[in-house]
OpenMM code with the backbone's topology and positions (N, CA, C; nanometers):
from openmm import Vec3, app, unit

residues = "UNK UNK UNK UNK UNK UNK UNK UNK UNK UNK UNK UNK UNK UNK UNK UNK UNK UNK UNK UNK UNK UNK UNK UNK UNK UNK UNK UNK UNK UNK UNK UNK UNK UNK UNK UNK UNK UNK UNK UNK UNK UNK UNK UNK UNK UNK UNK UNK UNK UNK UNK UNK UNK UNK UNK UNK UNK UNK UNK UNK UNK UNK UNK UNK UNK UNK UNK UNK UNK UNK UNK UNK UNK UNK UNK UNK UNK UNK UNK UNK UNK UNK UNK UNK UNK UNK UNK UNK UNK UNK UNK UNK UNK UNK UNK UNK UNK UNK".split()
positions = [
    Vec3(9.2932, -4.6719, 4.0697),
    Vec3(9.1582, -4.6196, 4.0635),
    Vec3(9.0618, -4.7045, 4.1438),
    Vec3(9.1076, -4.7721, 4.2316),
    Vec3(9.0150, -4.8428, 4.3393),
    Vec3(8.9827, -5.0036, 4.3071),
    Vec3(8.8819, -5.0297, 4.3676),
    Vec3(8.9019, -5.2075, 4.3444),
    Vec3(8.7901, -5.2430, 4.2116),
    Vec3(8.8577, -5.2802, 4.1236),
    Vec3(8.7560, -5.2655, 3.9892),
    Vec3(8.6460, -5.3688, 3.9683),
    Vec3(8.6167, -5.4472, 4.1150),
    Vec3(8.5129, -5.5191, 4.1312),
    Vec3(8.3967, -5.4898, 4.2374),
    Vec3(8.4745, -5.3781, 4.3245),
    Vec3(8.3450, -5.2826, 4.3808),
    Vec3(8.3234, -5.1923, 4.3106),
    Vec3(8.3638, -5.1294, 4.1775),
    Vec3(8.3418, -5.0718, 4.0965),
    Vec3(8.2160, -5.0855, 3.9890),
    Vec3(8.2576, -5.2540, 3.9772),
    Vec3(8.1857, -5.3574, 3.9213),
    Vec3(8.0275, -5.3268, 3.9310),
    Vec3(8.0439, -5.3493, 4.0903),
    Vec3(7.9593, -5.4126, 4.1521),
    Vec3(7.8478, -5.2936, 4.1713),
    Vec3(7.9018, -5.2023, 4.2120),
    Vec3(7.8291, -5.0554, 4.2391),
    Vec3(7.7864, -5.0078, 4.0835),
    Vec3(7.8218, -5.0301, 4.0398),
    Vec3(7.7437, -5.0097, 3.8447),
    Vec3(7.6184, -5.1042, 3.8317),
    Vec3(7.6134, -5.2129, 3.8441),
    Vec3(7.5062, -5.2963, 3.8296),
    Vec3(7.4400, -5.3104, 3.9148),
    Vec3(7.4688, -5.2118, 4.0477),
    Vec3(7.3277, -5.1687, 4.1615),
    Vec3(7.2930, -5.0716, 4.0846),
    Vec3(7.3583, -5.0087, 4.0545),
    Vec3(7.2648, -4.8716, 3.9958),
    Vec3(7.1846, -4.8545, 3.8874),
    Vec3(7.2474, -4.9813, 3.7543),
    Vec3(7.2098, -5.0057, 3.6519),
    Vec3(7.0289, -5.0817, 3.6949),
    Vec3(7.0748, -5.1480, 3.8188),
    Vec3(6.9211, -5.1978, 3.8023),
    Vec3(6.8362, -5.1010, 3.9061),
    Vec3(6.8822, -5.0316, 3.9799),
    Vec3(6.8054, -4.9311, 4.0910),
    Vec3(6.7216, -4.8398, 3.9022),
    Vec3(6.7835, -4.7763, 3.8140),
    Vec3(6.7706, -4.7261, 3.7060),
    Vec3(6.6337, -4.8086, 3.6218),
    Vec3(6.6689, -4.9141, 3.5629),
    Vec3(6.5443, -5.0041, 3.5459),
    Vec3(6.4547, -4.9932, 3.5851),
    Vec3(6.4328, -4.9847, 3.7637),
    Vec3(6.3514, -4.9564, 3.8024),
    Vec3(6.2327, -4.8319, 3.8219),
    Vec3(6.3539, -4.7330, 3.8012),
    Vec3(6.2819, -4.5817, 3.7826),
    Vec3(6.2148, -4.5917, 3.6873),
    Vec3(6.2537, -4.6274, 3.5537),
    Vec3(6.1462, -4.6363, 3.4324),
    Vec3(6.0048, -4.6544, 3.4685),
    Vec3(5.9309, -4.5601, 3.4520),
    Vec3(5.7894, -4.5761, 3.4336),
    Vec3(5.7388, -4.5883, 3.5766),
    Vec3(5.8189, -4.5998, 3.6772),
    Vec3(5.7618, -4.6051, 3.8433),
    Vec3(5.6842, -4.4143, 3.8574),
    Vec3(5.6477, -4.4648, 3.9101),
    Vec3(5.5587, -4.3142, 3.9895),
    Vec3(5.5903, -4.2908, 4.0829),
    Vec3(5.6678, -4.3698, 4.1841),
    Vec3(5.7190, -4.3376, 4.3585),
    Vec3(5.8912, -4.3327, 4.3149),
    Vec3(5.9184, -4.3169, 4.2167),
    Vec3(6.0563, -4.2995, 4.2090),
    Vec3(6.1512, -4.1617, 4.2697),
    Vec3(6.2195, -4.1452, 4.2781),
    Vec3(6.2758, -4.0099, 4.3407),
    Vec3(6.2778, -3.8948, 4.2278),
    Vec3(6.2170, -3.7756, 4.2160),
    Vec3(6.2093, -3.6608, 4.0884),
    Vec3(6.3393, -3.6441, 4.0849),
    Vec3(6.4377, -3.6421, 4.1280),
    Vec3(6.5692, -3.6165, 4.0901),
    Vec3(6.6755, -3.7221, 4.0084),
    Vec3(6.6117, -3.8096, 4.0245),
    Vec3(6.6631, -3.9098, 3.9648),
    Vec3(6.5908, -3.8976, 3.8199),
    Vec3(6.4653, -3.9418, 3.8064),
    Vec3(6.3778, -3.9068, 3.6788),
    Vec3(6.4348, -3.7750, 3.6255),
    Vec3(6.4190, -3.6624, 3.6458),
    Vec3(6.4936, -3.5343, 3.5787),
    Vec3(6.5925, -3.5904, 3.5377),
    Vec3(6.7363, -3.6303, 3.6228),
    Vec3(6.8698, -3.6759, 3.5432),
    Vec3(6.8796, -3.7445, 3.4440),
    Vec3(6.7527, -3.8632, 3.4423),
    Vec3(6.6918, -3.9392, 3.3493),
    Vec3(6.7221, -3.9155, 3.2349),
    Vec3(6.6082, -3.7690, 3.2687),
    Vec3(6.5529, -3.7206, 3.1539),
    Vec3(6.6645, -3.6115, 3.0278),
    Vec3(6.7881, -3.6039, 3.1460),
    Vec3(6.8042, -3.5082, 3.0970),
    Vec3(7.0093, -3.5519, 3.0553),
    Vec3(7.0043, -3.6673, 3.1109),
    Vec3(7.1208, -3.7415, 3.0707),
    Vec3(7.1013, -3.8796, 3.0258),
    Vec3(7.2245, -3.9459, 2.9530),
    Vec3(7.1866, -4.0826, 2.9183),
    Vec3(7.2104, -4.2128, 3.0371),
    Vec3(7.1686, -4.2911, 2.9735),
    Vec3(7.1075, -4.3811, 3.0897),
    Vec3(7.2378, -4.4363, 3.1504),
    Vec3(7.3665, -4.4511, 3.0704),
    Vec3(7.5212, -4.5160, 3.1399),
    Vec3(7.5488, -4.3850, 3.2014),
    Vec3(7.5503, -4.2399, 3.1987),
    Vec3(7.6124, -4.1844, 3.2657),
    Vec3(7.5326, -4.1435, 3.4195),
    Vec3(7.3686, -4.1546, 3.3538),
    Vec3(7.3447, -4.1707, 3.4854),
    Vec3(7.3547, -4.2658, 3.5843),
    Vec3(7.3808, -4.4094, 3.5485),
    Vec3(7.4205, -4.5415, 3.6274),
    Vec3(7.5408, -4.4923, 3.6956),
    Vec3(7.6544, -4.4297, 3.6328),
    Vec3(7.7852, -4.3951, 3.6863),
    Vec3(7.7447, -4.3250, 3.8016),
    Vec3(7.6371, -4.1956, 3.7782),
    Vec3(7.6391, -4.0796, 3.8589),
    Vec3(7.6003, -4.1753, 4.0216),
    Vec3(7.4681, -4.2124, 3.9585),
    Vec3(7.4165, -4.2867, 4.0848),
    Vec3(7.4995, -4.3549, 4.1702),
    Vec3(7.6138, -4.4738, 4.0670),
    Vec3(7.7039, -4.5866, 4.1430),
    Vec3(7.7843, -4.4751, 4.1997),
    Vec3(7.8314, -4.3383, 4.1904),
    Vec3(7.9257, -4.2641, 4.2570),
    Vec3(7.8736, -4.1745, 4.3919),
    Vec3(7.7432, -4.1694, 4.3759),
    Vec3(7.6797, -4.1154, 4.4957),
    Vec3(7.6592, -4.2396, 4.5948),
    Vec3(7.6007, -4.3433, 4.5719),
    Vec3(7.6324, -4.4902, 4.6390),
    Vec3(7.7655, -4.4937, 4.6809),
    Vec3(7.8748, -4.5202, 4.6358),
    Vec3(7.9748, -4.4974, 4.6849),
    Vec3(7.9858, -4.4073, 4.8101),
    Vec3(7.9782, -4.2992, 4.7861),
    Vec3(8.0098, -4.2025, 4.8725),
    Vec3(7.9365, -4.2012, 4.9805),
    Vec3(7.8193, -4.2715, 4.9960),
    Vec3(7.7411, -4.2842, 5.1010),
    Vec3(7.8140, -4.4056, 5.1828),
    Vec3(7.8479, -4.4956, 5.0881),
    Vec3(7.9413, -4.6766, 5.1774),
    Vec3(8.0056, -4.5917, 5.2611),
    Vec3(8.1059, -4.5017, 5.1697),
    Vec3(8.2381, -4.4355, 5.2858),
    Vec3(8.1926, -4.3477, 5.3381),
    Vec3(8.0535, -4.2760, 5.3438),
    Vec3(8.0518, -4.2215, 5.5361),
    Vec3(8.0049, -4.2919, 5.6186),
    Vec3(7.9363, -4.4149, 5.5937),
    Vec3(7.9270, -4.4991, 5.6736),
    Vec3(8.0182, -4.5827, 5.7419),
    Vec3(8.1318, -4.5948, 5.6330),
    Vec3(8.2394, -4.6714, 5.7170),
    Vec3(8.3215, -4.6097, 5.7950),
    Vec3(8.3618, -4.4508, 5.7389),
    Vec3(8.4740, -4.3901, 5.8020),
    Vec3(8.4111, -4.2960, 5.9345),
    Vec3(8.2587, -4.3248, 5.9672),
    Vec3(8.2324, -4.2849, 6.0818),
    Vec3(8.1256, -4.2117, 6.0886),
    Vec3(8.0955, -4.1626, 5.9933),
    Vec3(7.9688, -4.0478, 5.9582),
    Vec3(7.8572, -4.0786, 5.9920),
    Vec3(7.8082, -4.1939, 6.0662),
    Vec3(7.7279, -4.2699, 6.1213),
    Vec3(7.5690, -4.2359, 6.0558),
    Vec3(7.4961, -4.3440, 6.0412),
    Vec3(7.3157, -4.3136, 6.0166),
    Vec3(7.3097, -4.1831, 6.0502),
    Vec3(7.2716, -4.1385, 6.1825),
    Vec3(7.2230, -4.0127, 6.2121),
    Vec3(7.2292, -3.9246, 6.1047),
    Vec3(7.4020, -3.9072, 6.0924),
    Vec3(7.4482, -3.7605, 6.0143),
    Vec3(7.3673, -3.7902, 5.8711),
    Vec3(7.3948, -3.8588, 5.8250),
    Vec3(7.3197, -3.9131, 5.6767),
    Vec3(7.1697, -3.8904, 5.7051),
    Vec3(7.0955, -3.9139, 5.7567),
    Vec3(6.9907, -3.8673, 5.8052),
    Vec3(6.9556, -3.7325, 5.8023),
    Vec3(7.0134, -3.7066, 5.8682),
    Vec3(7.0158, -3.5464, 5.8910),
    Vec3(7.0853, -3.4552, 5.7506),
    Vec3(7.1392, -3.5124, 5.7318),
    Vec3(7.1601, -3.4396, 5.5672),
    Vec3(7.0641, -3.4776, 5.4288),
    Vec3(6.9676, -3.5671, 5.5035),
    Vec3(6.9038, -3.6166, 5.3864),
    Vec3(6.8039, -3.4886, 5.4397),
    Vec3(6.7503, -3.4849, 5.5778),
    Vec3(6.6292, -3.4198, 5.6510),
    Vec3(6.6860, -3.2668, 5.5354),
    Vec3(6.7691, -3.2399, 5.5579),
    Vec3(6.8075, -3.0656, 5.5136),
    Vec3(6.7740, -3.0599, 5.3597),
    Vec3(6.8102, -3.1708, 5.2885),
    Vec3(6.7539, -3.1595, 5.1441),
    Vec3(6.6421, -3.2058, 5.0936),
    Vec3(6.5358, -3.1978, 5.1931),
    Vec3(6.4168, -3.2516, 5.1988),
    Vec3(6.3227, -3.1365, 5.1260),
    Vec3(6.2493, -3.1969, 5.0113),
    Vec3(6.1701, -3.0819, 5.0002),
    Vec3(6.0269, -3.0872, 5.0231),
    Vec3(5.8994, -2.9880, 5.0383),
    Vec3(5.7979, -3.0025, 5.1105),
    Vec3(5.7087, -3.0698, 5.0337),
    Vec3(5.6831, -3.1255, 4.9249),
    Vec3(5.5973, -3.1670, 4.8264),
    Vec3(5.6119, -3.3213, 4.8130),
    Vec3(5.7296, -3.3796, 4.9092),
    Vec3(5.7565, -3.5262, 4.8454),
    Vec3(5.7465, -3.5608, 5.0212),
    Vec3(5.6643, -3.6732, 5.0164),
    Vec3(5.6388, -3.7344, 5.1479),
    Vec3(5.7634, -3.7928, 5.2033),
    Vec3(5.7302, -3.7770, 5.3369),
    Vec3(5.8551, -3.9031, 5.3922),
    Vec3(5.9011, -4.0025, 5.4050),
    Vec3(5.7469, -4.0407, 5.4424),
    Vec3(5.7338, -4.2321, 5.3958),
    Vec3(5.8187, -4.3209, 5.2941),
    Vec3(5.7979, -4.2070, 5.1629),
    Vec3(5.8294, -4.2827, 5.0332),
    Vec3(5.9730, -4.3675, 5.0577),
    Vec3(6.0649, -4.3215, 5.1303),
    Vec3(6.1961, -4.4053, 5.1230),
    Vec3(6.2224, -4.4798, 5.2576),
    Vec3(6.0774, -4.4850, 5.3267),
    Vec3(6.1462, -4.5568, 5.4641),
    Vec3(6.1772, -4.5204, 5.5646),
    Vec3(6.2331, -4.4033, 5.5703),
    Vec3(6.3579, -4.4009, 5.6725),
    Vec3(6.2818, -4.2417, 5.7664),
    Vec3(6.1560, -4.2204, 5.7103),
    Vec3(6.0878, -4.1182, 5.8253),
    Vec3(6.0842, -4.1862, 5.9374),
    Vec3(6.1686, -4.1172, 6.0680),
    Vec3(6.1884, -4.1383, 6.2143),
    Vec3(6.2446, -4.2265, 6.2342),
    Vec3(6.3763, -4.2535, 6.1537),
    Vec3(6.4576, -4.3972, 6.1617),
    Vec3(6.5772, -4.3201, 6.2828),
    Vec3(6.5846, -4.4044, 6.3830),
    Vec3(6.6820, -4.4116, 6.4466),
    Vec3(6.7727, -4.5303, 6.4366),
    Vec3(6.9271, -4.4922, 6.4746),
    Vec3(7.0390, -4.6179, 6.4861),
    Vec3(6.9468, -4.6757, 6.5873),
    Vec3(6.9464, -4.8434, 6.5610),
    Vec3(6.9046, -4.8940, 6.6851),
    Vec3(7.0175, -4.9718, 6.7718),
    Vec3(7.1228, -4.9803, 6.6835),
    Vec3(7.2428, -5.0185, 6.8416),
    Vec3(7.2781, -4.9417, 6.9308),
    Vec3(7.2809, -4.9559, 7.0159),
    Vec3(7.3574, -4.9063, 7.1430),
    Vec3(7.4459, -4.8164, 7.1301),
    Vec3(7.5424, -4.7913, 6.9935),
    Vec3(7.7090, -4.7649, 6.9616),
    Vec3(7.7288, -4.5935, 7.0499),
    Vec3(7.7948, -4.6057, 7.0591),
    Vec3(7.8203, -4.4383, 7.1097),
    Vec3(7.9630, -4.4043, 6.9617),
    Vec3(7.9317, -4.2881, 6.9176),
    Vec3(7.9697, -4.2001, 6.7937),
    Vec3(8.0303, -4.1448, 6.8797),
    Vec3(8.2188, -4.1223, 6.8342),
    Vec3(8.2433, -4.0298, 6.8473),
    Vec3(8.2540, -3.8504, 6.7582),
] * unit.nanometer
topology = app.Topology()
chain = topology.addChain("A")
for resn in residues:
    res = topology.addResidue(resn, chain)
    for name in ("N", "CA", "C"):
        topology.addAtom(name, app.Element.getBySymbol(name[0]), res)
């Protein structure tokens, strides 16, 4: 079932990314809803498993851009861009993607 210390490790990013949502106002509404609407270990899991899945398209090639661009498509019109940073983020290395 994988390495049970990046397992570890990806639980107690999420456990404290979670902490943080409490009571924030710039937090992500989708996260707060799950919040709200699951308990707080299964949402740590959910989160550490979407984290995950983001490490491995980054490693296996899926490069910034695409992640980008799939974030752009589930973008909805009421939540600014700013809020996470990454409005008009380009890769800035050189790399050529195949």
């Amino acid at each position: 079932m994988g390495n049970p210390t990046l397992r570890s490790l990806l639980v107690c990013g999420a456990t404290s990314v979670l902490r943080r949502v409490k009571g924030n106002d710039k937090a992500p509404p989708w996260l707060v809803a799950l919040l709200a609407r699951r308990p707080f270990k299964v949402v740590a899991i959910a989160l550490a498993n979407k984290m995950a899945r983001i490490i491995w398209a980054l490693l296996t090639g899926a490069g910034h851009t695409e992640i980008l661009a799939r974030r752009a498509a589930q973008h909805t019109p009421e939540r600014n861009d700013d809020q996470d940073g990454l409005a008009g983020a380009t890769p800035d290395r050189g790399e050529v993607q195949n």
